[in-house]
PDB file with one MODEL, atoms N, CA, C and O in Angstrom:
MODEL        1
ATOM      1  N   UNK A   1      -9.959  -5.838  14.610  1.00  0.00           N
ATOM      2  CA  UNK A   1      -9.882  -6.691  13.442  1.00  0.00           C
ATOM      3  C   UNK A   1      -9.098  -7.937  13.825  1.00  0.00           C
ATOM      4  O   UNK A   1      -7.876  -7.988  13.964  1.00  0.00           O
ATOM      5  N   UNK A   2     -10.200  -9.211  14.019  1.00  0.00           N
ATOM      6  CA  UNK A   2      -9.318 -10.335  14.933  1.00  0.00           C
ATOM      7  C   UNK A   2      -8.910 -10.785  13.862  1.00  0.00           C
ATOM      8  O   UNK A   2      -9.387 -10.234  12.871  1.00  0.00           O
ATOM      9  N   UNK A   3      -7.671 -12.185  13.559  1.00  0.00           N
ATOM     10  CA  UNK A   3      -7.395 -12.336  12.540  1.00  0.00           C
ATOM     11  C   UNK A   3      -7.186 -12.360  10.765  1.00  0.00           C
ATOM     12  O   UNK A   3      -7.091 -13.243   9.912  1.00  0.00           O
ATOM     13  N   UNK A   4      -7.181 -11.055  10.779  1.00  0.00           N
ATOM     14  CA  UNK A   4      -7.232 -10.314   9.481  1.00  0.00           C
ATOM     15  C   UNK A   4      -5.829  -9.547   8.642  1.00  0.00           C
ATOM     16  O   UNK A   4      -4.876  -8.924   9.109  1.00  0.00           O
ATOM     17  N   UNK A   5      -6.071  -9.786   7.692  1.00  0.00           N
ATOM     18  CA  UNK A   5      -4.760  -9.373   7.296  1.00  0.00           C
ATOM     19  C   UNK A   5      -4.779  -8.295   6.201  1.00  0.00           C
ATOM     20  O   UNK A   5      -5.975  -8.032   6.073  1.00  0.00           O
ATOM     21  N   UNK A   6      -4.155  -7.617   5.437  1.00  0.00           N
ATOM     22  CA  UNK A   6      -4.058  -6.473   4.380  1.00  0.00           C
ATOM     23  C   UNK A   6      -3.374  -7.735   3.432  1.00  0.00           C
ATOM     24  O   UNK A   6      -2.847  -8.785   3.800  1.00  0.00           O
ATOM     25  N   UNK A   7      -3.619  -7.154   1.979  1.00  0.00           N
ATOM     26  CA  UNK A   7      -3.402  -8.562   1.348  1.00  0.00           C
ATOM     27  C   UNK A   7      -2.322  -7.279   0.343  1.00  0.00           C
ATOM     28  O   UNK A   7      -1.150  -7.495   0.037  1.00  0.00           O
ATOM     29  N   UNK A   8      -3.090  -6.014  -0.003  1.00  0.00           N
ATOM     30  CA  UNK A   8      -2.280  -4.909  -1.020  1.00  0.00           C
ATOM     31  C   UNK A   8      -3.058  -4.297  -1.271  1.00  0.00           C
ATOM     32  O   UNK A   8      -4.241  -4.564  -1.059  1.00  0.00           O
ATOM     33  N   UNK A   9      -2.544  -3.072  -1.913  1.00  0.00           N
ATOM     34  CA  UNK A   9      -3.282  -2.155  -2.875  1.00  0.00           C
ATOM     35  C   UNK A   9      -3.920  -2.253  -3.556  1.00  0.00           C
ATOM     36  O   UNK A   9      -3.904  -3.382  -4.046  1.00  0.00           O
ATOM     37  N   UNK A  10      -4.730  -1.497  -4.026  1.00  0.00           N
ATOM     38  CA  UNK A  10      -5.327  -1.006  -5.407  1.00  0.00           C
ATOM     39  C   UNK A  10      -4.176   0.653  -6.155  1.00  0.00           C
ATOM     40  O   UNK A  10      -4.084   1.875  -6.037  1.00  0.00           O
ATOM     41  N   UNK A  11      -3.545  -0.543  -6.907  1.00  0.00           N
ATOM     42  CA  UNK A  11      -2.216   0.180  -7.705  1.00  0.00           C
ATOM     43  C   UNK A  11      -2.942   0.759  -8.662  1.00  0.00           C
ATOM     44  O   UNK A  11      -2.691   1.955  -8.810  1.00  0.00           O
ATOM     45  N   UNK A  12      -3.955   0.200  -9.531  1.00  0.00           N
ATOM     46  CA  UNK A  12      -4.694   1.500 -10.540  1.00  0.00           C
ATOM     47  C   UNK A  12      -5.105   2.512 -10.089  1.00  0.00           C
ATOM     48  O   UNK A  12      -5.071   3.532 -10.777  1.00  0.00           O
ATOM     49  N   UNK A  13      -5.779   2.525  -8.385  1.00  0.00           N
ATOM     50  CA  UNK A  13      -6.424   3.974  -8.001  1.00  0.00           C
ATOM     51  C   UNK A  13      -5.169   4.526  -7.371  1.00  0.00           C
ATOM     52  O   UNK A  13      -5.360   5.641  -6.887  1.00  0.00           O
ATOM     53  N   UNK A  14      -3.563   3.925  -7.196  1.00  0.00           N
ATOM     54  CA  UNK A  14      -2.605   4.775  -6.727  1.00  0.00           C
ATOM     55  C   UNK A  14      -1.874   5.228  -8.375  1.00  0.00           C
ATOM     56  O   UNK A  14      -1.098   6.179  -8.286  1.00  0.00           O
ATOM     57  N   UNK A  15      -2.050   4.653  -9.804  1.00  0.00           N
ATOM     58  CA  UNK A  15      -1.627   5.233 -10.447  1.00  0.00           C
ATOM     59  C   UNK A  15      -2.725   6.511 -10.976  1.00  0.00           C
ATOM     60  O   UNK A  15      -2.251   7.605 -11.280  1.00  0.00           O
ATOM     61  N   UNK A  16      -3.562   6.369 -11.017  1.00  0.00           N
ATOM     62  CA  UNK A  16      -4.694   7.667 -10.927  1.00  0.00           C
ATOM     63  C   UNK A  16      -4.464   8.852 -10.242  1.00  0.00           C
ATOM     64  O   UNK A  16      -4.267   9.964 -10.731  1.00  0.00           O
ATOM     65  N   UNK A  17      -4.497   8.572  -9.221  1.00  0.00           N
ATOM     66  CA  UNK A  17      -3.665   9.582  -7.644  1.00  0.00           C
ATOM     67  C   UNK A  17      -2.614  10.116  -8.477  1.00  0.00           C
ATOM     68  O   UNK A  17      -2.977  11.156  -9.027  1.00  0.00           O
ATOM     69  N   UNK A  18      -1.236   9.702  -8.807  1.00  0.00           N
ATOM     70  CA  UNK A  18      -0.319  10.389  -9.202  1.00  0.00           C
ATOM     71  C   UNK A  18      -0.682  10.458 -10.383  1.00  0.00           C
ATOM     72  O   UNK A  18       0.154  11.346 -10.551  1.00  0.00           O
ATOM     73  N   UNK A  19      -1.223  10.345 -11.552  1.00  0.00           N
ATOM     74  CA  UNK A  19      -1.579  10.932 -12.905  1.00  0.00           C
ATOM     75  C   UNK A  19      -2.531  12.147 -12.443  1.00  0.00           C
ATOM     76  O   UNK A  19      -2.440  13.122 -13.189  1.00  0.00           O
ATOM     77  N   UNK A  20      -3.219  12.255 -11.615  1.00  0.00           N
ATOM     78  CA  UNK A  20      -3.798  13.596 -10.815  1.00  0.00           C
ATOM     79  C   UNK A  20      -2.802  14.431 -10.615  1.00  0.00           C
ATOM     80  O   UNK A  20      -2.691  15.539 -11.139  1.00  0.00           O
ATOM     81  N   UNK A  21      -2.050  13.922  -9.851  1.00  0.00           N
ATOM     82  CA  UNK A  21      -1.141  14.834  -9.323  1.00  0.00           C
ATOM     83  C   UNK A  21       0.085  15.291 -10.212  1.00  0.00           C
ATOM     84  O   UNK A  21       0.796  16.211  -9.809  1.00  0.00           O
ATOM     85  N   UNK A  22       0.337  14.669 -11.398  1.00  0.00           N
ATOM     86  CA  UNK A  22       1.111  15.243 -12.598  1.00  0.00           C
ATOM     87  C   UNK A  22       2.376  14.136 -13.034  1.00  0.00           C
ATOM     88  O   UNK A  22       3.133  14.315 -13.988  1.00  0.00           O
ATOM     89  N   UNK A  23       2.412  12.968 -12.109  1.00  0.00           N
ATOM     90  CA  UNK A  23       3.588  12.206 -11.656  1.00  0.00           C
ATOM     91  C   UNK A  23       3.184  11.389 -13.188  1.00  0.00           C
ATOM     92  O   UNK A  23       2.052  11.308 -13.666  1.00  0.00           O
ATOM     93  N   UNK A  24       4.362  10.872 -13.727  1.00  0.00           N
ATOM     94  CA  UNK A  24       5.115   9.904 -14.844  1.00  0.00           C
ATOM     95  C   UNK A  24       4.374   8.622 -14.318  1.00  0.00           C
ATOM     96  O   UNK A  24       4.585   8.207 -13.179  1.00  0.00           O
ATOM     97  N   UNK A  25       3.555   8.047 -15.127  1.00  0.00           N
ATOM     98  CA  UNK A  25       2.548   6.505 -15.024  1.00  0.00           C
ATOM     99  C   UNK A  25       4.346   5.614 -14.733  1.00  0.00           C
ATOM    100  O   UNK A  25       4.575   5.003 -13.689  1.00  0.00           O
ATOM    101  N   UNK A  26       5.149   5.713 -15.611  1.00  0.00           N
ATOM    102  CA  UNK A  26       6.337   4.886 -15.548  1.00  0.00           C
ATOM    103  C   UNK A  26       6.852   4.783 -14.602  1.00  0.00           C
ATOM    104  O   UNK A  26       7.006   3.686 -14.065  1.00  0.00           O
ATOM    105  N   UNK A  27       7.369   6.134 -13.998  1.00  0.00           N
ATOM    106  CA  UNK A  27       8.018   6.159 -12.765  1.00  0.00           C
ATOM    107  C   UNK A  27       7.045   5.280 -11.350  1.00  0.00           C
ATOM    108  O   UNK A  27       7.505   4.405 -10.616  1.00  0.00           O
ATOM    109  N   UNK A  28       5.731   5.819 -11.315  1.00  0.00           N
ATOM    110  CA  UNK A  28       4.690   5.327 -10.127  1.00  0.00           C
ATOM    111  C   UNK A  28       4.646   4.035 -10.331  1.00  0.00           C
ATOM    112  O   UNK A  28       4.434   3.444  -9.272  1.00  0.00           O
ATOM    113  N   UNK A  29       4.792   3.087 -11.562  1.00  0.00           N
ATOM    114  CA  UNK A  29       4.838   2.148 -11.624  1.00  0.00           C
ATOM    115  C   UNK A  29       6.128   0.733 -11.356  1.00  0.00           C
ATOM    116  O   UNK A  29       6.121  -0.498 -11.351  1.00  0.00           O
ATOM    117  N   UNK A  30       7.146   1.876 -11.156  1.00  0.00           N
ATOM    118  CA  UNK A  30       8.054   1.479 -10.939  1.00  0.00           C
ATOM    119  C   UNK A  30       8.526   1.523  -9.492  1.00  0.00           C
ATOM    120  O   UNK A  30       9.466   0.877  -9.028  1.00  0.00           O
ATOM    121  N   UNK A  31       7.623   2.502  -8.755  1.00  0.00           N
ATOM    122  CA  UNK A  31       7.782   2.760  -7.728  1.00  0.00           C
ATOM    123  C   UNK A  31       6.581   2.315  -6.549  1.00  0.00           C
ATOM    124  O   UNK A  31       7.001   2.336  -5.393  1.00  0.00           O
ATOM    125  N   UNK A  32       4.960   1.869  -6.756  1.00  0.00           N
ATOM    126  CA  UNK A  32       4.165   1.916  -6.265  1.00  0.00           C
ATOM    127  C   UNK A  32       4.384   0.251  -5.504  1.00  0.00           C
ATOM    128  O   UNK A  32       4.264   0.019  -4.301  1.00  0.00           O
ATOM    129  N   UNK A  33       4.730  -0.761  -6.585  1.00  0.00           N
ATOM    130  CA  UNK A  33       5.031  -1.920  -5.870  1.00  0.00           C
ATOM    131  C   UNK A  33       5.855  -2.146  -4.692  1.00  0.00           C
ATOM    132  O   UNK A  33       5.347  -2.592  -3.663  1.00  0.00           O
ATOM    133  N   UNK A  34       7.346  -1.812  -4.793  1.00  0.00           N
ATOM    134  CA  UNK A  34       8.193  -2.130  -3.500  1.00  0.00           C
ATOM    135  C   UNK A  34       7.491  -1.309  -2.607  1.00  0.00           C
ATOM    136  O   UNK A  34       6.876  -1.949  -1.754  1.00  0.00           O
ATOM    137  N   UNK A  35       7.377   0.061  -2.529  1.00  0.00           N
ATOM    138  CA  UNK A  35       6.553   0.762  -1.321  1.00  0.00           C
ATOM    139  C   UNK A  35       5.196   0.047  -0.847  1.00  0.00           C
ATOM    140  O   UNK A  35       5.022   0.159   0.366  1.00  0.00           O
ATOM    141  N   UNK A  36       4.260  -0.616  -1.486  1.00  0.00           N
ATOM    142  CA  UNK A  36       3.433  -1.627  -1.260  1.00  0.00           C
ATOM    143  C   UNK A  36       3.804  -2.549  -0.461  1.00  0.00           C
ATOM    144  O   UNK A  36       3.101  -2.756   0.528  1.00  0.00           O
ATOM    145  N   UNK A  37       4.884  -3.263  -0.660  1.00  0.00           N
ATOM    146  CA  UNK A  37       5.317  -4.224  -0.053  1.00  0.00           C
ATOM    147  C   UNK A  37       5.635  -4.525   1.033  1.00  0.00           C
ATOM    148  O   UNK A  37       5.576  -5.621   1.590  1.00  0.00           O
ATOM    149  N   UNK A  38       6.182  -3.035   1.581  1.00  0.00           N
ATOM    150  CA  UNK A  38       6.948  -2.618   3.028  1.00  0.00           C
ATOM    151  C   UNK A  38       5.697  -2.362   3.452  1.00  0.00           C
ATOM    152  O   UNK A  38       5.382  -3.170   4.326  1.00  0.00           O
ATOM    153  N   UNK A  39       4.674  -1.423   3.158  1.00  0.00           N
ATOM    154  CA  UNK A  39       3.706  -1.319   3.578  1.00  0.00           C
ATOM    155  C   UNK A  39       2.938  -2.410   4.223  1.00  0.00           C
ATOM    156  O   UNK A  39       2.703  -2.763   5.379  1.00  0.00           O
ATOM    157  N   UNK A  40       2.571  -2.896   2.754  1.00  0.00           N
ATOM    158  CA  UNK A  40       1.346  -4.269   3.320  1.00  0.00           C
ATOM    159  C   UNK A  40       2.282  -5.207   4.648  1.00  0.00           C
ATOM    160  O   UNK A  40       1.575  -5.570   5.588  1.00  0.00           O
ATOM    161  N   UNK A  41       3.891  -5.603   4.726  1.00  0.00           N
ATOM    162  CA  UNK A  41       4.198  -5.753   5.459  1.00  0.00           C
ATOM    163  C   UNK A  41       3.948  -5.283   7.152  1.00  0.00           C
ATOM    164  O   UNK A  41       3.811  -5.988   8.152  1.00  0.00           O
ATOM    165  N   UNK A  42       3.954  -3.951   6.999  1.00  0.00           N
ATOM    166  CA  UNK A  42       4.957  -3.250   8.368  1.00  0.00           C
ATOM    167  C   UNK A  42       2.900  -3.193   8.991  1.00  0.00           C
ATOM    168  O   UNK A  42       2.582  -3.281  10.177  1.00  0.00           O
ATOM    169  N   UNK A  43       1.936  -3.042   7.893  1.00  0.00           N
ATOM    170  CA  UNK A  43       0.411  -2.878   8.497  1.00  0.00           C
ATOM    171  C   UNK A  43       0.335  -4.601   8.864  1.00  0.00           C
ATOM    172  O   UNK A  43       0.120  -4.608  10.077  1.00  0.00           O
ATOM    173  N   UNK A  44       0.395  -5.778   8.480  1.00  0.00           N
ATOM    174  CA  UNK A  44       0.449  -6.843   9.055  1.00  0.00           C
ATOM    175  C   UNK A  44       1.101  -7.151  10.026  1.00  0.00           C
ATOM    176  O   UNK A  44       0.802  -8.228  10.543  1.00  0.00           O
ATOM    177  N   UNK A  45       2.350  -6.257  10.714  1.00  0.00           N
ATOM    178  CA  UNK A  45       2.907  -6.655  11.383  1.00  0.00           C
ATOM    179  C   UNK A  45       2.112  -6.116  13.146  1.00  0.00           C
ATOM    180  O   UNK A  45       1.826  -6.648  14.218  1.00  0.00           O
ATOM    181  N   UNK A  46       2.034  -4.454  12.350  1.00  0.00           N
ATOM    182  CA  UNK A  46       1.162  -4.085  13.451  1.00  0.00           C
ATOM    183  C   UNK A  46      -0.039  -4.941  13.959  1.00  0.00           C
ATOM    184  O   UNK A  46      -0.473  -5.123  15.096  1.00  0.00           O
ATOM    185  N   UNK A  47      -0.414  -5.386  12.794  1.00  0.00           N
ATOM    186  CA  UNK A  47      -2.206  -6.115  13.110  1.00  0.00           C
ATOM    187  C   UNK A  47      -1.886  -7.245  13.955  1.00  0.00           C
ATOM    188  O   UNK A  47      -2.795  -7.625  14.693  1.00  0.00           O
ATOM    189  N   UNK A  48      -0.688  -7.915  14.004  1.00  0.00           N
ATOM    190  CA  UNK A  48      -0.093  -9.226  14.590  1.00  0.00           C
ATOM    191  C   UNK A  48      -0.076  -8.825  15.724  1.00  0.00           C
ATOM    192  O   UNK A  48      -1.160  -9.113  16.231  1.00  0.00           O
ATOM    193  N   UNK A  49       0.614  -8.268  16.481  1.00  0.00           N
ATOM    194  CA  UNK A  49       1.424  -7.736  17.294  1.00  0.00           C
ATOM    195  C   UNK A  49      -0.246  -7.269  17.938  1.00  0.00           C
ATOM    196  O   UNK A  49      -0.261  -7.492  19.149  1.00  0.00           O
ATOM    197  N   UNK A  50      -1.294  -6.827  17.550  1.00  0.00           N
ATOM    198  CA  UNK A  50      -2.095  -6.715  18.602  1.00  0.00           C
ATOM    199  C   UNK A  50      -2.556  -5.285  18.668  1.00  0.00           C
ATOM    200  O   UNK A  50      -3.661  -4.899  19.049  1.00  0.00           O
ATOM    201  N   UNK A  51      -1.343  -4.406  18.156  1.00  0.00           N
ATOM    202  CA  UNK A  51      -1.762  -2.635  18.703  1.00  0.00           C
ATOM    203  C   UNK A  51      -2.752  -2.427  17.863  1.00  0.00           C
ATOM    204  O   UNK A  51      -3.219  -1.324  18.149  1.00  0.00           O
ATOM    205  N   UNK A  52      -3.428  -2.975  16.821  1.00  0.00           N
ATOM    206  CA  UNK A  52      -4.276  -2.836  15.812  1.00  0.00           C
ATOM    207  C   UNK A  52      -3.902  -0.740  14.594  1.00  0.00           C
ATOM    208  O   UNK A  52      -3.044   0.137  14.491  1.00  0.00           O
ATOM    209  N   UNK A  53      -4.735  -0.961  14.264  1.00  0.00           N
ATOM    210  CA  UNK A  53      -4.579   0.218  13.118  1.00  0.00           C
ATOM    211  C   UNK A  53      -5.886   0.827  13.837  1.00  0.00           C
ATOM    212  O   UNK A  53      -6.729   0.089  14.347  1.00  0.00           O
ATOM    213  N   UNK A  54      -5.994   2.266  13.837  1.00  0.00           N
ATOM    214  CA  UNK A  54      -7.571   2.810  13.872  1.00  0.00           C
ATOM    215  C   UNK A  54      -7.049   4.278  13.131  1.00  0.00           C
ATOM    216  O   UNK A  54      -7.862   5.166  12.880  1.00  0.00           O
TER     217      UNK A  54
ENDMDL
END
């Protein structure tokens, strides 16, 4: 994936996931963004850096 980047989630199909799984819409919502963030980060960083994702 030559210059490509992760831009974020799809936070409705991660609040779905935990309303599946029994988890508080409030809490996941309070929680799904910052973990997103580090995420979409730390996967751009890899993609930079070259080792790619597979």
């Amino acid at each position: 994936m030559s210059g490509g980047a992760v831009l974020g989630w799809d936070i409705g199909a991660g609040l779905q996931l935990g309303a599946a799984l029994g988890l508080s819409p409030l809490i996941l919502a309070e929680l799904l963004p910052p973990i997103e963030a580090v995420m979409v980060r730390k996967i751009n960083e890899t993609l930079q850096a070259g080792s790619g994702l597979t």
